[in-house]
C-alpha positions in Angstrom: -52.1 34.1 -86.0 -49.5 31.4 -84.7 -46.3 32.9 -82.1 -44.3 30.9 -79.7 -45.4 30.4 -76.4 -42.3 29.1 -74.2 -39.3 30.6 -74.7 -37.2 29.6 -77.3 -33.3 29.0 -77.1 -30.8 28.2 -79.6 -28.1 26.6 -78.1 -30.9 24.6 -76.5 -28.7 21.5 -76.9 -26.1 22.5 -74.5 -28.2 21.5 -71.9 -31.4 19.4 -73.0 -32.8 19.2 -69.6 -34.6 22.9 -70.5 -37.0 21.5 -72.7 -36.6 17.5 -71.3 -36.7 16.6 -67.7 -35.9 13.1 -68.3 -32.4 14.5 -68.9 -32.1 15.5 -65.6 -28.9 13.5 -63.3 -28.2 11.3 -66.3 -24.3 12.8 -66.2 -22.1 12.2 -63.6 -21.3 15.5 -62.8 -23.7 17.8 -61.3 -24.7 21.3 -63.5 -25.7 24.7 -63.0 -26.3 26.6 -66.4 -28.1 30.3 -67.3 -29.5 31.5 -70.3 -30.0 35.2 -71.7 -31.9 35.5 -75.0 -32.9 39.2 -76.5 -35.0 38.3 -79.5 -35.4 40.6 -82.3 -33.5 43.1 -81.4 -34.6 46.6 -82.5 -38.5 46.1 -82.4 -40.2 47.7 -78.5 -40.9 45.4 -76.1 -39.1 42.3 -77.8 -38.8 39.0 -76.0 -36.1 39.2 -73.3 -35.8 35.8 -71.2 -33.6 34.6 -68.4 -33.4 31.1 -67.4 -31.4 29.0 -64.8 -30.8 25.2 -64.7 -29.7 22.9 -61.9 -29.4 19.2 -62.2 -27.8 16.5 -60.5 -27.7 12.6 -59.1 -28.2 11.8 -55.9 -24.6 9.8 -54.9 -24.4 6.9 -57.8 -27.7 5.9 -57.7 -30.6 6.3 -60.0 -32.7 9.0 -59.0 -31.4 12.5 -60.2 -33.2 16.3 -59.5 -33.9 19.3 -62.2 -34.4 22.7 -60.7 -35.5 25.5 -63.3 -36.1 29.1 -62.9 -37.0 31.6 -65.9 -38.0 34.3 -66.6 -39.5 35.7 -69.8 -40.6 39.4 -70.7 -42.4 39.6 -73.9 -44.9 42.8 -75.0 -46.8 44.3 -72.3 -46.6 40.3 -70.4 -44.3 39.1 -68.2 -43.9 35.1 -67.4 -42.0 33.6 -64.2 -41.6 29.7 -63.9 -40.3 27.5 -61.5 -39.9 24.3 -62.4 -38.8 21.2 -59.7 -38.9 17.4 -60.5 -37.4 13.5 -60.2 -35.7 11.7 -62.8 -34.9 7.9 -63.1 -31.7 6.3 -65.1 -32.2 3.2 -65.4 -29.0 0.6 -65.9 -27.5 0.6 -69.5 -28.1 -1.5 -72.0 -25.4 -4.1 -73.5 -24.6 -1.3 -75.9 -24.1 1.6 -73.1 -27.2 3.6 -73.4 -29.1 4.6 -70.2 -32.6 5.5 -70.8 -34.5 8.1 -68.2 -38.3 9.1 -67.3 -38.5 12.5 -65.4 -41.5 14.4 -64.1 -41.5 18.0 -62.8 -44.3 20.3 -61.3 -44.2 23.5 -62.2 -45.5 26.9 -60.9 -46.2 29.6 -63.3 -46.8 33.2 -63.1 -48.3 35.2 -65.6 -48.7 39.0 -65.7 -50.4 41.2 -68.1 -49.7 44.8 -67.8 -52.0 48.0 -69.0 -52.4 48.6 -72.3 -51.3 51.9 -73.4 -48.0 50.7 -72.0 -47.3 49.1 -75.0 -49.3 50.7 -77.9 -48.4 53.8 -79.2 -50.7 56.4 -77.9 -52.3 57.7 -80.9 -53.4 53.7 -82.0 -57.2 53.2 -81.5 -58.2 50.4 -79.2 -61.2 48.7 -79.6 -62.9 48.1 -76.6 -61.7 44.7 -76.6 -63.2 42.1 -73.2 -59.7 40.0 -73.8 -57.5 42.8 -73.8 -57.5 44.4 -69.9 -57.0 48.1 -69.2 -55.2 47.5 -66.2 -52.6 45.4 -64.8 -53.9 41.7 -64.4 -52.1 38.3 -62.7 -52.8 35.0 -61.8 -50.8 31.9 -60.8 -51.1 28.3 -62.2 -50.0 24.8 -61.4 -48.8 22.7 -64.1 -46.8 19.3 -65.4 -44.0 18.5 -67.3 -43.2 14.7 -68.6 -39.4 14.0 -70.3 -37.8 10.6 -71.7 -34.7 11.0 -72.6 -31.8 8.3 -73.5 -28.0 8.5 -74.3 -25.0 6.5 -75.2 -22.2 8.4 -74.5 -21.0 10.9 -76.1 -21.5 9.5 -79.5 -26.0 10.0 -79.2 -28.8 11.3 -77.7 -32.9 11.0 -78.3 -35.7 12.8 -76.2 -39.1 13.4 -76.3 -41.1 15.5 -73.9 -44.2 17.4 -73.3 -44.9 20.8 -71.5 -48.2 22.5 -69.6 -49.5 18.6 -69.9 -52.5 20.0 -67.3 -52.9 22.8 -69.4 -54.0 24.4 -65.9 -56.3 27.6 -66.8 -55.2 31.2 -65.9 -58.9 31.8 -64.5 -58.5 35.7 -63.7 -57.0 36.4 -67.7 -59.1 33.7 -69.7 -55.7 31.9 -71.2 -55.5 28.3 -71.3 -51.7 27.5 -72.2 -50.9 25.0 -74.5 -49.4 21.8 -74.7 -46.0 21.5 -76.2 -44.2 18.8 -77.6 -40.5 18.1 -78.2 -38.5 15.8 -80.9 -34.5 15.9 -79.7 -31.6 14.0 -81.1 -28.2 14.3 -81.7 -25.3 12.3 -83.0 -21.2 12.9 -82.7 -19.1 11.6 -85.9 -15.3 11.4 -85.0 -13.6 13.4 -87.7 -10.1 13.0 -86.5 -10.4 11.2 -83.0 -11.3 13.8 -80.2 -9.3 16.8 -81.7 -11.9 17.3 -84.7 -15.8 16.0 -83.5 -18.4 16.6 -86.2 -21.7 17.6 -83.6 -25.0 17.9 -84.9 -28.5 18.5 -83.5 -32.3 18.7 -84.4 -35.4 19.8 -82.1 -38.7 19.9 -83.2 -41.8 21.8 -81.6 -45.1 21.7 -81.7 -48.0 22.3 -80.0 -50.6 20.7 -82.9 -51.2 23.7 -84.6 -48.1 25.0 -86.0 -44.4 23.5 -85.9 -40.9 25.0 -85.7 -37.5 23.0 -86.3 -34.2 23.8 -85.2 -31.4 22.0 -86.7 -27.3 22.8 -85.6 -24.1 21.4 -86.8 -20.9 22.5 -85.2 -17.4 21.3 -85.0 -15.3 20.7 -81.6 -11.3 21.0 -82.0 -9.6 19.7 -79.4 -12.0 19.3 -77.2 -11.7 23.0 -76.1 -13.6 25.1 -78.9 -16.6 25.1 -81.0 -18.1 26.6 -83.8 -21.0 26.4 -86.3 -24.5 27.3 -87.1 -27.8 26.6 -86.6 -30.4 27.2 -89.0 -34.6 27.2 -88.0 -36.6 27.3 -91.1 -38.6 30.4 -91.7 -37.0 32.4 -88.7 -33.3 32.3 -88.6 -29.8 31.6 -89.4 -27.4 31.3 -86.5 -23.9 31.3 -86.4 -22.7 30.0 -83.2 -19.0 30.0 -81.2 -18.2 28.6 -78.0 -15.3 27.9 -75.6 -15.1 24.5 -73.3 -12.1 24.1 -70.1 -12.6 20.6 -68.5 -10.5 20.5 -64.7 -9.4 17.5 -63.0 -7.6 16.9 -59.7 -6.5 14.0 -57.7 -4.9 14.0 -54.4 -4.0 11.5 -52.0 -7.8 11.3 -50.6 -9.7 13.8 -52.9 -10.2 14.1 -56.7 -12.4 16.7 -58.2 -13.5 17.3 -62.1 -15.0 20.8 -63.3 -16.4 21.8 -66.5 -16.9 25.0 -67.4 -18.1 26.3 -70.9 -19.9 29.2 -72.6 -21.5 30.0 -76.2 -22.8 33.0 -78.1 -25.1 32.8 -80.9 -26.5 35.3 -83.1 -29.9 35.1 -85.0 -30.1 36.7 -88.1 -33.8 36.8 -88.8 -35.0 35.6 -92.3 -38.5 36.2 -92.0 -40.6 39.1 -92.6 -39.4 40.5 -89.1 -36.1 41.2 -90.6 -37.2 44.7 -91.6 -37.7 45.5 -88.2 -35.3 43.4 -86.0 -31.5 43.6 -86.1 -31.4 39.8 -85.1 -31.4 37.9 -82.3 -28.4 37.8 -79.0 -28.0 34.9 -77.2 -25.1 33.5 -74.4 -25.0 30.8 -72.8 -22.9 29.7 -69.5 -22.3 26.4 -67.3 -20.1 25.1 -64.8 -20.8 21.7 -64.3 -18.4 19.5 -60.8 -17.8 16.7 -58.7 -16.1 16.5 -55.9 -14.9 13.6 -53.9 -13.6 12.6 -51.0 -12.5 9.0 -49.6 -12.3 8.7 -46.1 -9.1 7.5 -44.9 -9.0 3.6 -43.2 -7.1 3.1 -39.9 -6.0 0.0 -39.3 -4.8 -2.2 -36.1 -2.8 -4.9 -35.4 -2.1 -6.8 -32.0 1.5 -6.7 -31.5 0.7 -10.3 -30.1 -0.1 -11.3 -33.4 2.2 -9.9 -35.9 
């Protein structure tokens, strides 16, 4: 058998920093963004996950923070993470690319419940040592590595490892394991900034089996998006999304908001699709700055004018 084991997103690159901590502080701007994810839709005890993103810089300088939370129901087990770690930007490069490094700590809970709760009754069980009869929790301490580099708005590159302890759930015998991720991305100009061409790849793997996600939408005006993703041997998505960018300047304060949100739908193409009705997905992030410059009194001696 071969299933995911950390939770899966599809507009993923809206905000890399969930599956790259490198990423984190690398814009100006500092951004909170949630996920919700039903999976297959239609079968019991589908995945249902829940995940919340902070990052930001510290003033203008190098160092930046990621903050995640999630939380991920699949079967008759139940996953919480909290994830908290440093980034470094270093200075670009004569063609305007920063490169980061990033390193988070993680604490993860896992939770398997009885069971009968999630096997119809009338199914013989095996008395099977691996599969408990009652509810069973433990609490891990793992490490996540990210390098991540951009230029821009015209490209991006990451790779990135999760569970790189693989720290051992001693109480429920499951070692998680390691997971690597491929990201890039590259913006052609179709018609200036009212028509942007946006594509995107991810690859996962954790050595033993791979999954690719590839997505190519277009941004109009710099207000709206649409397009699909595709993942080969598990979906086709069609996704749609909406972008407001605010900017203020006064005579001592300026402020710039972002705010944008996307829906994607996963229409299962593997042998699930007799069971599942596809797959929900929104996401939503609000990402600000907010400054202030203090105002200068000055002095002169009316001696001296």
């Amino acid at each position: 058998m071969n299933a995911q084991q950390d939770p899966q997103f599809t507009q993923w690159y809206m905000d890399p920093v969930v599956n790259n901590i490198g990423a984190a502080g690398q814009s100006n701007l500092s951004n909170i963004s949630t996920f919700y994810r039903q999976q297959w839709v239609g079968i019991n005890h589908s995945p249902v996950t829940y995940l919340l993103n902070f990052d930001s810089r510290f003033n203008d300088g190098p160092f930046g923070i990621g903050v995640q939370l999630y939380q991920d129901e699949i079967g008759n087990e139940s996953n919480t993470m909290i994830k908290l770690g440093p980034s470094y930007t270093f200075n670009p490069n004569s063609s305007g690319t920063k490169f980061s490094l990033g390193l988070s700590a993680s604490i993860f809970s896992k939770k398997i419940g009885h069971v009968y709760d999630w096997i119809p009754p009338d199914t013989p069980v095996n008395d099977d040592g691996a599969i408990p009869n009652g509810t069973q929790s433990d609490l891990a301490v793992d490490v996540d590595f990210g390098f991540f580099m951009r230029n821009s708005d015209r490209f991006y590159a990451g790779l990135s490892t999760t569970h790189l302890a693989q720290t051992v759930f001693q109480d429920l015998s499951i070692r998680p394991s390691r997971h690597y991720y491929l990201m890039g991305g590259y913006n052609f100009d179709l018609s200036g900034d009212q028509l942007v061409l946006r594509t995107n790849f991810l690859s996962k793997t954790d050595l033993a089996a791979t999954a690719i996600d590839f997505n190519v939408n277009v941004l109009i005006n710099e207000m709206l998006w649409a397009g699909i993703s595709y993942r080969p041997g598990d979906a086709v998505a069609p996704v749609l999304g909406y972008q407001l960018r605010m900017e203020k300047q006064e005579q001592i304060t300026s402020s710039e908001q972002f705010l944008r949100i996307g829906y994607s739908y996963d229409v299962t193409t593997s042998e699930l699709q007799t069971y599942s009705q596809g797959s929900h997905e929104i996401f939503l992030s609000y990402a600000f700055l907010f400054k202030s410059t203090p105002i200068q009194n000055k002095f002169a001696n009316p001696r001296f004018l």
